[in-house]
C-alpha positions in Angstrom: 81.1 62.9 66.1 81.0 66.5 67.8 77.1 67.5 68.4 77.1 71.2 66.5 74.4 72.3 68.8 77.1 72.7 71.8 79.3 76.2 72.1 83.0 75.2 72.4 84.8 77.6 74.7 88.3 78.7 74.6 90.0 80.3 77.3 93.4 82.3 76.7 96.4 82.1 79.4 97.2 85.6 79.9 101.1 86.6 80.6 101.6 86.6 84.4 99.6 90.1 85.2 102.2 92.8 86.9 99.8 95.3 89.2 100.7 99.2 88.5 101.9 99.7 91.3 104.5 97.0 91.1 105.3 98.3 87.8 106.2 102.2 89.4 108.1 100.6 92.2 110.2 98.8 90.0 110.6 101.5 87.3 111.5 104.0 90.5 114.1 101.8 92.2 115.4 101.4 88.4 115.7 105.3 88.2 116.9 105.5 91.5 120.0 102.9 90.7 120.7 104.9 87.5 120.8 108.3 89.4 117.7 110.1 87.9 115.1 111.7 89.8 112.2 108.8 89.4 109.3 111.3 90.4 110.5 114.2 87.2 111.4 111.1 85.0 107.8 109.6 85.7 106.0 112.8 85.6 107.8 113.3 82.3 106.8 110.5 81.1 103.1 110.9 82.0 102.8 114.1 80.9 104.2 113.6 77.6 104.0 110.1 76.6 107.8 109.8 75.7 108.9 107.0 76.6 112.8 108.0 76.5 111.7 109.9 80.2 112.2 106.0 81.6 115.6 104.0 82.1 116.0 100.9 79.7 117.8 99.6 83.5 116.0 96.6 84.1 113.5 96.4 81.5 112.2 99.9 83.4 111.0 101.1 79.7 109.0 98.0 78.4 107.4 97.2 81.8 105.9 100.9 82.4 104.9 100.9 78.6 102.6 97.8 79.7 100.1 100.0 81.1 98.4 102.9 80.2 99.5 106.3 81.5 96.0 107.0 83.1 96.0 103.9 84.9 99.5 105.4 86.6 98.4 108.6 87.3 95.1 106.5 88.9 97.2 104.1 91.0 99.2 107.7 92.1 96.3 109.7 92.4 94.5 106.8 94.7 97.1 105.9 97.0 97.7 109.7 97.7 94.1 110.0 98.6 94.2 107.0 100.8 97.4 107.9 102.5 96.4 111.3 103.5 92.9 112.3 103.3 90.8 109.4 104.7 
């Protein structure tokens, strides 16, 4: 017999996690391979939320739709700041 006075606890597996800035390398070499300009495409794509800016070329589409578009544009605006003004 299970005592009711103990919490149970459930724990999810989450999907293997893909960091943002794996997903824009792999949605720019993606571009890149299908001769479109990755940086107008993924500025398009920020900017507007369309998501027909990003090649369907290896799952490019799906995987940048994983994340939000602020969390690019963070990733971006952070590794700028790292790479040149610290």
């Amino acid at each position: 017999m299970q005592e009711i006075d103990n919490t149970q606890f459930f724990k999810v597996q989450k999907e293997n996690e893909i960091s943002v800035r794996e997903i824009i390398s792999t949605v720019y070499t993606a571009m890149t391979e299908k001769g479109y300009n990755p940086v107008n495409q993924i500025v398009g794509y920020i900017m507007s939320g369309d998501p027909t800016y990003i090649t369907n070329h290896k799952g490019a589409r799906s995987l940048i739709m994983k994340v939000e578009r602020d969390e690019i544009l963070e990733q971006l605006l952070n590794d700028y700041i790292d790479r040149n003004l610290k």
